[in-house]
OpenMM code with the backbone's topology and positions (N, CA, C; nanometers):
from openmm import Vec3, app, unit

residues = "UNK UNK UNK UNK UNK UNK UNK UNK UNK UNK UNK UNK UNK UNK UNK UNK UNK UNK UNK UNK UNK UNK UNK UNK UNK UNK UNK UNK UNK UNK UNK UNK UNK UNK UNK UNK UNK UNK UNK UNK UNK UNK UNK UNK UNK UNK UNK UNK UNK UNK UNK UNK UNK UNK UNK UNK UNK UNK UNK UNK UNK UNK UNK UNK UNK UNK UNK UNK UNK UNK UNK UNK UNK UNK UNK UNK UNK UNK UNK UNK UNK UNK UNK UNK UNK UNK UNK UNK UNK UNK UNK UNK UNK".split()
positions = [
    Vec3(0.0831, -0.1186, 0.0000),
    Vec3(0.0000, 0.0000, 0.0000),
    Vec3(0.0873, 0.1245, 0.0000),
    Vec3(-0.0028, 0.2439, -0.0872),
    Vec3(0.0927, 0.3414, -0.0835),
    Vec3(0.0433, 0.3976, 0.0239),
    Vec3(0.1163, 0.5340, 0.0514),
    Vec3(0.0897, 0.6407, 0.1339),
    Vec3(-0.0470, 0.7241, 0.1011),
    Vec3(-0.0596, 0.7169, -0.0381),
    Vec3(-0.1700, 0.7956, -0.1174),
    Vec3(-0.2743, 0.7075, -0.0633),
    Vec3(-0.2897, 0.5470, -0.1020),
    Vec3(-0.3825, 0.4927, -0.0499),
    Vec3(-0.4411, 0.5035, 0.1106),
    Vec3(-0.3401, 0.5038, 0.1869),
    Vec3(-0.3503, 0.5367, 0.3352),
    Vec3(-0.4062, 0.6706, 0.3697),
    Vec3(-0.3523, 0.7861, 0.3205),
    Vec3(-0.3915, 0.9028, 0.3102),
    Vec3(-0.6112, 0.9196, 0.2732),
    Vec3(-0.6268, 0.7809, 0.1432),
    Vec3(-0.7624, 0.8058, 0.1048),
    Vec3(-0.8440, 0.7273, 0.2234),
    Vec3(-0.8086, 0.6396, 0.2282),
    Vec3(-0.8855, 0.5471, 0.3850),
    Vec3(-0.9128, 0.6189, 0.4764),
    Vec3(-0.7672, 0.6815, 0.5302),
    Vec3(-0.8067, 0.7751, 0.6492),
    Vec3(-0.9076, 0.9287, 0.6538),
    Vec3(-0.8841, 0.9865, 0.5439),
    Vec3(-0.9938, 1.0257, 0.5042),
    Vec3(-1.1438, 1.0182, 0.4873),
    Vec3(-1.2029, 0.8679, 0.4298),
    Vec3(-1.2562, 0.8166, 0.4307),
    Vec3(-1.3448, 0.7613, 0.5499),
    Vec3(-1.2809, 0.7529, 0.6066),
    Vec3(-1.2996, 0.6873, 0.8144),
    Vec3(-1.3396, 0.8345, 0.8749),
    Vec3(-1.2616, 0.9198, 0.8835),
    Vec3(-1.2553, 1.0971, 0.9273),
    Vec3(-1.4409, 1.0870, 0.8709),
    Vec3(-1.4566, 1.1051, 0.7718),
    Vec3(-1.6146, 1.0713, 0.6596),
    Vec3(-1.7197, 1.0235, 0.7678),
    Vec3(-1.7039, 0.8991, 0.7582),
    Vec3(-1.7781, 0.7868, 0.7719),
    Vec3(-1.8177, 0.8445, 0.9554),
    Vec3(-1.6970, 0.8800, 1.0426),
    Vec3(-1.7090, 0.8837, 1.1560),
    Vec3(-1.7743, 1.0031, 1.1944),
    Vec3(-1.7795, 1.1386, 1.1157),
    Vec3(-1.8466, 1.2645, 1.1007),
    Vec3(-1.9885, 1.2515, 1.0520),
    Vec3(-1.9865, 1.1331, 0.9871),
    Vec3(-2.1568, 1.1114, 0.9416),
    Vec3(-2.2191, 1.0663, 1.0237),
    Vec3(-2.1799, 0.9622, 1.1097),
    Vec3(-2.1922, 0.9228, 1.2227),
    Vec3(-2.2370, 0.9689, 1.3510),
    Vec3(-2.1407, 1.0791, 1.3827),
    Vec3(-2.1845, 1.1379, 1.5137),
    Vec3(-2.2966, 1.2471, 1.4468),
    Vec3(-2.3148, 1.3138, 1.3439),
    Vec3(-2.3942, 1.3891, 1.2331),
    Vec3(-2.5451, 1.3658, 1.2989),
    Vec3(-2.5386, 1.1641, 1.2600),
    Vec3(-2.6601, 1.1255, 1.2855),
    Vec3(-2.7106, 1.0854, 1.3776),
    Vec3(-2.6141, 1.0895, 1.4894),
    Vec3(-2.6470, 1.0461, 1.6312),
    Vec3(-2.7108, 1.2063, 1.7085),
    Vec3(-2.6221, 1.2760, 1.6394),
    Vec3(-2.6775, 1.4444, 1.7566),
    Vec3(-2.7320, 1.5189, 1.6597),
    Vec3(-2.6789, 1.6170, 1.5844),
    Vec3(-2.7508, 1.7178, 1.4831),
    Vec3(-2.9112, 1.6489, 1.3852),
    Vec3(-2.8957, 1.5701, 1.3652),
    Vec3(-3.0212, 1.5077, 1.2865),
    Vec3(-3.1148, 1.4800, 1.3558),
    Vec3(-3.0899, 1.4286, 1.4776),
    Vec3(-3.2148, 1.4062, 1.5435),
    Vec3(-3.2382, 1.5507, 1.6394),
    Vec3(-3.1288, 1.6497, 1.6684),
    Vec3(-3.1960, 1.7528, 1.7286),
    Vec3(-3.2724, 1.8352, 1.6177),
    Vec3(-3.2439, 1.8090, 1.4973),
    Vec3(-3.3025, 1.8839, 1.3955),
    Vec3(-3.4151, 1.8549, 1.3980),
    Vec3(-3.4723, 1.6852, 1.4172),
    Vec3(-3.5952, 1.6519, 1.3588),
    Vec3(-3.6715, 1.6828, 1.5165),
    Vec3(-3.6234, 1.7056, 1.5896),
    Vec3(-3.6765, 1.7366, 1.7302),
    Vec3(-3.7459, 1.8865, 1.7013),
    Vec3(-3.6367, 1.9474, 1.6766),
    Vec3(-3.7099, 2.1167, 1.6667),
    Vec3(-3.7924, 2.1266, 1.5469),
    Vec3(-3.8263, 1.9956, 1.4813),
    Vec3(-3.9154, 2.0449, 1.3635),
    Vec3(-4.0220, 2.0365, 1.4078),
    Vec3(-4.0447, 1.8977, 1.4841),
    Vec3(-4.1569, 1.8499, 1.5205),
    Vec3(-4.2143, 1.9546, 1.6220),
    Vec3(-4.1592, 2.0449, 1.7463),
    Vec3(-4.1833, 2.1307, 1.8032),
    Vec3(-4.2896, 2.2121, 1.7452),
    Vec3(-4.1908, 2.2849, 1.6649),
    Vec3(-4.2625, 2.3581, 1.5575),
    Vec3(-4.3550, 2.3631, 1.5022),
    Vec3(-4.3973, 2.2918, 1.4113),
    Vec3(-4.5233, 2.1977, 1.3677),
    Vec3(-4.6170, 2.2065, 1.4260),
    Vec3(-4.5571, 2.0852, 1.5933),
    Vec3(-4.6200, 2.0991, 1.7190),
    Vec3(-4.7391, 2.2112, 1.7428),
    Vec3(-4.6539, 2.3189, 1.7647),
    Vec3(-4.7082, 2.4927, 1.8758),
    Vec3(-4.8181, 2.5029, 1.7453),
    Vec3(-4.7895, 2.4987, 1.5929),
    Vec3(-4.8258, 2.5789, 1.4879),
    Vec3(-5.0012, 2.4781, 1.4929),
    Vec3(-4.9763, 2.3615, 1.4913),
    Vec3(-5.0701, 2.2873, 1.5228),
    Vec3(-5.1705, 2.3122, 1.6053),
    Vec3(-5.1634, 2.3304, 1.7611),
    Vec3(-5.1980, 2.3516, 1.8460),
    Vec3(-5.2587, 2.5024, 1.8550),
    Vec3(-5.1667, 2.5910, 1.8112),
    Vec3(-5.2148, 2.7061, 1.7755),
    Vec3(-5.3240, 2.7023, 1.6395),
    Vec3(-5.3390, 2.6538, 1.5608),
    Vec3(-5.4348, 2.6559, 1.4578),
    Vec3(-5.6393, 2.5687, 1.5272),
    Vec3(-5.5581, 2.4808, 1.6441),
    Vec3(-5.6888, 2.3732, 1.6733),
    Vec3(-5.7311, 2.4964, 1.7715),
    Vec3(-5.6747, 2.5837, 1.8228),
    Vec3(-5.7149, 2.6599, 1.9607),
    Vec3(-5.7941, 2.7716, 1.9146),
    Vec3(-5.7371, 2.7925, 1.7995),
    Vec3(-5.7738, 2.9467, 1.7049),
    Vec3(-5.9207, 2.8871, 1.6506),
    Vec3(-5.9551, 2.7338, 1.5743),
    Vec3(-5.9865, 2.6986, 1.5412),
    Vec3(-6.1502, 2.6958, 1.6011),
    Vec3(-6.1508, 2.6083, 1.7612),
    Vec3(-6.2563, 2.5800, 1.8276),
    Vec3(-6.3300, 2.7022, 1.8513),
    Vec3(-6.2042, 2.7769, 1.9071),
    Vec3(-6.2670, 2.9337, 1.9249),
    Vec3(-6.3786, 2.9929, 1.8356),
    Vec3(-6.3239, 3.0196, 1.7612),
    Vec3(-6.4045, 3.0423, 1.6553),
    Vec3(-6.5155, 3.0276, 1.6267),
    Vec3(-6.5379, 2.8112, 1.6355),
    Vec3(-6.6291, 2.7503, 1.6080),
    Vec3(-6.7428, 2.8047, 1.7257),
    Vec3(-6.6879, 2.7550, 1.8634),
    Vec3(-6.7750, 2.8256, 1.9789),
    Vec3(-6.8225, 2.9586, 1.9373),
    Vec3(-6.7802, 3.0430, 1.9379),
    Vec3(-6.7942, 3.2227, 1.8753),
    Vec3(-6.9335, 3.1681, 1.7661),
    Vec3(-6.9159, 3.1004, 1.6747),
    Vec3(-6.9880, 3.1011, 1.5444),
    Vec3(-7.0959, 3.0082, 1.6195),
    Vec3(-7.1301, 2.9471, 1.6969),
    Vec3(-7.2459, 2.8618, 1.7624),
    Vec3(-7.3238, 2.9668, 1.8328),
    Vec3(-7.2503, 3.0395, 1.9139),
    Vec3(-7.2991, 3.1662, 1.9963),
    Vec3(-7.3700, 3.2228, 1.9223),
    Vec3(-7.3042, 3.3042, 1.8119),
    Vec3(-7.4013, 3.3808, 1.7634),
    Vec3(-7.5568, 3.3720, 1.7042),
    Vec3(-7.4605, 3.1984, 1.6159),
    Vec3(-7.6341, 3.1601, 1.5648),
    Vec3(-7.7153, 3.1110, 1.6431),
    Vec3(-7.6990, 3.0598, 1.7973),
    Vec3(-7.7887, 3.0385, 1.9213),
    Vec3(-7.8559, 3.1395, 1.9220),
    Vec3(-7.7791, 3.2797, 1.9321),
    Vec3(-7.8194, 3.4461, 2.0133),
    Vec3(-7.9142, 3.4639, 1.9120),
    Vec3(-7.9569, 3.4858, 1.7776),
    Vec3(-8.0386, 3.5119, 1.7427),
    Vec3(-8.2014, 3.4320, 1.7776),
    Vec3(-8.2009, 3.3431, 1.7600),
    Vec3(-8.3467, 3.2998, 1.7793),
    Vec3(-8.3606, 3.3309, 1.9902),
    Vec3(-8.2457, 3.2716, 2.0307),
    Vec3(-8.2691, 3.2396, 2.1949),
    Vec3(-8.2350, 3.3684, 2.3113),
    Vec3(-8.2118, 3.5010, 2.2340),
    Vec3(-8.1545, 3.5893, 2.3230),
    Vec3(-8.0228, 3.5516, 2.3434),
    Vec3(-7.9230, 3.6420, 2.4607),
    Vec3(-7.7820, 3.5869, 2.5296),
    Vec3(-7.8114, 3.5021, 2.6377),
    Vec3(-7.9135, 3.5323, 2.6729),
    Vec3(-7.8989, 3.4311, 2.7751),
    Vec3(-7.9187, 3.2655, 2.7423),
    Vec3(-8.0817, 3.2592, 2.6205),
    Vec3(-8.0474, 3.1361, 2.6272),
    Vec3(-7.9443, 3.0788, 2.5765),
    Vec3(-7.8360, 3.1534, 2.4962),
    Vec3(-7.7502, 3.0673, 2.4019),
    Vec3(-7.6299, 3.0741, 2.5304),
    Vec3(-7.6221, 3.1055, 2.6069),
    Vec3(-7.5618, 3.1055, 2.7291),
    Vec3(-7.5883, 2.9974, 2.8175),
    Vec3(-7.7745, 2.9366, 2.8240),
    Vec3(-7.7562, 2.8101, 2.8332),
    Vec3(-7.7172, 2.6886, 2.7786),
    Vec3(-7.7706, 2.7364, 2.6576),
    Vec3(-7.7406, 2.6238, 2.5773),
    Vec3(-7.6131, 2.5975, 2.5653),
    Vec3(-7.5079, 2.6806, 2.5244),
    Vec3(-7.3465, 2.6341, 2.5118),
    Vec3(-7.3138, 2.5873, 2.6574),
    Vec3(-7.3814, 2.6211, 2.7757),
    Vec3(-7.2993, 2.6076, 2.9140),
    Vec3(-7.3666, 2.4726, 2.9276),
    Vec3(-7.4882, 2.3644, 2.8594),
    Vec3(-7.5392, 2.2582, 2.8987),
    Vec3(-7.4717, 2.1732, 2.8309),
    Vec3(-7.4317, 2.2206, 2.6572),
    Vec3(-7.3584, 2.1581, 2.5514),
    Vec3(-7.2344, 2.1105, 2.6738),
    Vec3(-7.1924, 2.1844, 2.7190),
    Vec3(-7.0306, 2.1769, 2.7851),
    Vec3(-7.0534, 2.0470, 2.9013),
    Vec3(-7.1611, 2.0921, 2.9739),
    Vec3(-7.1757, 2.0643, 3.1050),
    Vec3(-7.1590, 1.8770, 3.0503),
    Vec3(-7.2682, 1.8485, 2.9823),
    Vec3(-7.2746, 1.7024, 2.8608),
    Vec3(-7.1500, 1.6386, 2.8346),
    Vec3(-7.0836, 1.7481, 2.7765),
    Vec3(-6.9239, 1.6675, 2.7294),
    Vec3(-6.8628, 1.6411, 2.8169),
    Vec3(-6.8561, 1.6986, 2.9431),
    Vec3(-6.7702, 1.7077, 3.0667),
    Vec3(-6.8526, 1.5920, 3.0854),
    Vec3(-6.9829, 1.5169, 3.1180),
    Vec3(-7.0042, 1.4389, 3.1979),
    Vec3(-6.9884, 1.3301, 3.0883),
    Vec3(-6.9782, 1.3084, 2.9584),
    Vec3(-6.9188, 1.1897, 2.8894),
    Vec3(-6.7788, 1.1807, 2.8916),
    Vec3(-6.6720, 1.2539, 2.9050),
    Vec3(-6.5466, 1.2525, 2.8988),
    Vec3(-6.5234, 1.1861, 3.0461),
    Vec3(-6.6358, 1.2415, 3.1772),
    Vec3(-6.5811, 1.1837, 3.2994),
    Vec3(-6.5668, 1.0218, 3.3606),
    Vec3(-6.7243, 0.9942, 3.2361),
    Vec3(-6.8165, 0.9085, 3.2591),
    Vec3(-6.6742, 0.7643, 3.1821),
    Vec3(-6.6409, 0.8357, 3.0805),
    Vec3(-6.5680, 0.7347, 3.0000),
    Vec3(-6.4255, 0.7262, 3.0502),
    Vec3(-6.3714, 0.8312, 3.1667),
    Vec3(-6.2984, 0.8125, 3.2649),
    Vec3(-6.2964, 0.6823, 3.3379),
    Vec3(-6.4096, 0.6597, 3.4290),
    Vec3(-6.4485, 0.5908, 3.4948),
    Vec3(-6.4502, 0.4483, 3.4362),
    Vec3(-6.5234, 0.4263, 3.3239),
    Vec3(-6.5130, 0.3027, 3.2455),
    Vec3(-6.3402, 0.2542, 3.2473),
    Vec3(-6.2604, 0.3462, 3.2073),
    Vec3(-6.1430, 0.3190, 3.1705),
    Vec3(-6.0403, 0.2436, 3.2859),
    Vec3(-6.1068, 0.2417, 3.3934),
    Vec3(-6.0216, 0.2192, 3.5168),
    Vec3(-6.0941, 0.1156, 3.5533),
] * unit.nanometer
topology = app.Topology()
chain = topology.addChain("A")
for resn in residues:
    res = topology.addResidue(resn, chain)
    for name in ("N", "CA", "C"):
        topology.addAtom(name, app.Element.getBySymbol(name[0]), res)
């Protein structure tokens, strides 16, 4: 073997061992902060989202029912989900 050849191996290894640690730390902190990201943008779109939807139930309640009744009605809608979400709590255990 020459020196040239030795020279390309070791090179080669230097490579192989930089791709390596590459994919052990930087790649996965990369795919970490993507998913974050995504994450908040997600979360922020479902929050913006419901809002809304609630807001847009309100209003078309308020016309036929006054504020108050659409004040019941969304606070009984709620009261309902809370007691199926608790109810299916309970099952779960």
């Amino acid at each position: 073997m020459s020196m040239h050849e030795y020279a390309t191996k070791f090179a080669d290894l230097l490579e192989q061992i930089a791709e390596k640690v590459r994919a052990m730390t930087v790649d996965r902190v990369a795919f970490g902060i993507k998913m974050t990201g995504l994450g908040i943008l997600v979360a922020t779109m479902a929050f913006t989202t419901l809002s809304f939807l609630l807001w847009a139930i309100f209003g078309a309640l308020e016309i036929p029912l006054t504020t108050a009744g659409a004040f019941a009605v969304l606070a009984s809608m709620l009261i309902i989900g809370g007691m199926v979400v608790w109810f299916k709590r309970i099952d779960e255990e």
